[in-house]
N, C-alpha and C positions, 0 to 999 in steps of 0.2 A: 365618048365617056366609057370607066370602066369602072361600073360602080362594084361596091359591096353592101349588103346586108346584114346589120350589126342588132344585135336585141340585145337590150340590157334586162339582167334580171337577178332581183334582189330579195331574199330572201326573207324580212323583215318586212312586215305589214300589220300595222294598227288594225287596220279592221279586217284583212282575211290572211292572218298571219301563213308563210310556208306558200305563200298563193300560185308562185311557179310549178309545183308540186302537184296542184289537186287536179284529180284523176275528172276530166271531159272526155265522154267517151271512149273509154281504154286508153286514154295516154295523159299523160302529163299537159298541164295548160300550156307550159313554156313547148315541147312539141310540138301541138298543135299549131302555136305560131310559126313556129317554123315550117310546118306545114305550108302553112299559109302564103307566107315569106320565100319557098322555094315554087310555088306554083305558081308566083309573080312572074318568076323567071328572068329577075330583074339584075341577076349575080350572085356570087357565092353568100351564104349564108352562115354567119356566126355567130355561136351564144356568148354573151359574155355577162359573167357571174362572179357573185362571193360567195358560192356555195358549191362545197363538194360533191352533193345530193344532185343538184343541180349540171353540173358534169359528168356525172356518172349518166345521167337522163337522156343527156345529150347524146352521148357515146354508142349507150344502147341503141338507139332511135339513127346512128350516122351522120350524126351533125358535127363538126368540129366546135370544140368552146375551148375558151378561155378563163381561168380565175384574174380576178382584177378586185384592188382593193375594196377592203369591208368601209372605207371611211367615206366613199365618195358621196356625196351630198344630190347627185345629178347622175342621168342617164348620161349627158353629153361626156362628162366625164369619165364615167365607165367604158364609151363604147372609143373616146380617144385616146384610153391606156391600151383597150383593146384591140386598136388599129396598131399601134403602137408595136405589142407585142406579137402581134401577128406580119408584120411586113407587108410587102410587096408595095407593087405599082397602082392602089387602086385612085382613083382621081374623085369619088363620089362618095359618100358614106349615106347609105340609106339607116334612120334610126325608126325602128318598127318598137312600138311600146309591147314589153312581156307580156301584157295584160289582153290583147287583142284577138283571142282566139277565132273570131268569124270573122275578123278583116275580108273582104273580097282583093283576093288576086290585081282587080283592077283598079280598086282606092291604091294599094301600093305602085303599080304602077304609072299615075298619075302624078305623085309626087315628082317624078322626074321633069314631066313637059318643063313645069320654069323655069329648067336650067341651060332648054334652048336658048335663052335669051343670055348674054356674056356677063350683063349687067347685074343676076342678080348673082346672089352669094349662097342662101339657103333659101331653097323649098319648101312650102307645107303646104297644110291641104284646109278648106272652110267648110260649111252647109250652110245655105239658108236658114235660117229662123223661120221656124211656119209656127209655134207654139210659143203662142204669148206669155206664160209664165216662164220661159229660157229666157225673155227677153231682157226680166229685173232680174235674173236668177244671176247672185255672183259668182254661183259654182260652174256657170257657164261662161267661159274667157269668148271674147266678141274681137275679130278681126275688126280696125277698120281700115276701111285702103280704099286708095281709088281703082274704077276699071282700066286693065290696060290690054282687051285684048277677052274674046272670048270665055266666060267660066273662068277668069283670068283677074286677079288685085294684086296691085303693090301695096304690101303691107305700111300704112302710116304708125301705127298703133295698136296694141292688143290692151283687153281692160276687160276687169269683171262690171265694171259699169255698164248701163243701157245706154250705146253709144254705135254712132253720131247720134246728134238730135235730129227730128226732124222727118218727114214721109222719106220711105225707101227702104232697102232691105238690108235687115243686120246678119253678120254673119258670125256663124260659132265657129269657134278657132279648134281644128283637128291636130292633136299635138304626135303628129306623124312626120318626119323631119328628113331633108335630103342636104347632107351639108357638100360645097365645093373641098378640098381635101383643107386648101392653105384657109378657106372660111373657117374651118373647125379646128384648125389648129390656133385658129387670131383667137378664135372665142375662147379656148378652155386657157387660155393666156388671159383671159379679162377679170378683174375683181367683180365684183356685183357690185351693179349699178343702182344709182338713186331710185330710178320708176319701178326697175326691176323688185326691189325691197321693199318698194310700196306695196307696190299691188302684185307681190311673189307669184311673177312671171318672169322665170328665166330667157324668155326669148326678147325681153326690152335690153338686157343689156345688149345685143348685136343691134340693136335700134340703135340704141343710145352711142353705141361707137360709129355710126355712119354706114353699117354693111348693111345692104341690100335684102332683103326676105319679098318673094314672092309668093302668093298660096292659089294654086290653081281650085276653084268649088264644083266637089263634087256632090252627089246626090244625098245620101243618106251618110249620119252619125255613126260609123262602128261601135259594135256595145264592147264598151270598157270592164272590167271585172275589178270592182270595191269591194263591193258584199256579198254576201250571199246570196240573198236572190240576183243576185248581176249573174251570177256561177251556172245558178238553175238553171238562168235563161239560158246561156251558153249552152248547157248540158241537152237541152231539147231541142235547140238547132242544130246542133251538130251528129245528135243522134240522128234527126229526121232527114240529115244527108247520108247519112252512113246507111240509111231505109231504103234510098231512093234507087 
């Protein structure tokens, strides 16, 4: 494999508007992923952005970005105009969410294992459910899949529902994504799909065409950054590495 790592990152946000921008630590959030992103050590690292701010950040800090249209609806989109305009031979596209500044090195690394298998198409990553109000929580998207293999699901379905029914363990869907190159070029080619629109989760339409998603589970949730206090949190872990 010869992957790359693409971060989409958009300058518009409802609730922490400019959020690539805010200062964790002495750098910029969207940095710090990259940070993140290059100490996977998992392949080249690019930003890809609608925002000028955003590439000037980049530049300072020695990341290569890209601008890529203000309209796109979707990461997946931004980061396959971004492949797009960047060339080359890479065969994997790692999509690392801009929002992820404490990712561990190792959750992104993990995304790759299921693409040992020929059969699947795209990668992602689960956790176990141990906190029973994530379980009705619909802001919490639920793998379900059978095991095939180790810390290892073929994904059947994702759902903000409490699902499967039944004793056993449910899994939260980590939206950390490894596409094969010709898998993410089939998807950004696909209209939105019926389940997809239902329960607006972009990853059913690749379901719904027949392509393959495997998600290897790993240990702990990456804290995401929505709000403000999401930011703080970030801002006191990464200080107290920056202590250590």
């Amino acid at each position: 494999m010869k992957p790359i790592i693409i971060i989409p990152a958009r300058m518009a946000s409802t609730r922490l508007p400019g959020k690539p921008m805010a200062d964790i630590a002495g750098k910029p959030m969207i940095v710090q992923v990259a940070d993140r992103a290059r100490e996977s050590d998992c392949g080249d690292v690019l930003i890809a952005t609608d925002s000028r701010e955003v590439l000037q950040a980049a530049s300072d800090y020695g990341y290569k970005a890209v601008i890529t249209s203000e309209k796109h609806q979707s990461g997946s989109d931004r980061i396959f105009e971004a492949l797009t305009n960047l060339g080359g031979d890479f065969d994997v596209i790692i999509n690392v969410q801009g929002d992820l500044p404490t990712i561990s090195k190792a959750d992104i690394r993990a995304v790759l294992a299921p693409l040992n298998d020929e059969q699947c198409d795209i990668a992602t990553l689960g956790v176990e459910i141990t906190d029973t109000h994530e379980k009705t929580n619909p802001n919490v998207v639920k793998i379900v899949g059978s095991p095939i293999g180790e810390s290892l699901l073929r994904a059947l379905y994702f759902t903000r529902a409490t699902a499967p029914y039944g004793d056993g363990p449910l899994y939260h869907h980590i939206g950390l994504y490894a596409y094969r190159r010709a898998a993410l070029e089939r998807f950004v080619s696909l209209k939105p799909s019926t389940l997809e629109k239902r329960e607006s989760l972009e990853q059913l339409r690749a379901l719904e065409d027949g392509m393959m998603i495997h998600a290897a589970i790993i240990d702990t949730v990456p804290l995401g950054i929505d709000t403000p206090p999401d930011l703080e949190r970030a801002r006191a872990i990464l200080t107290q590495e920056i202590r250590k």
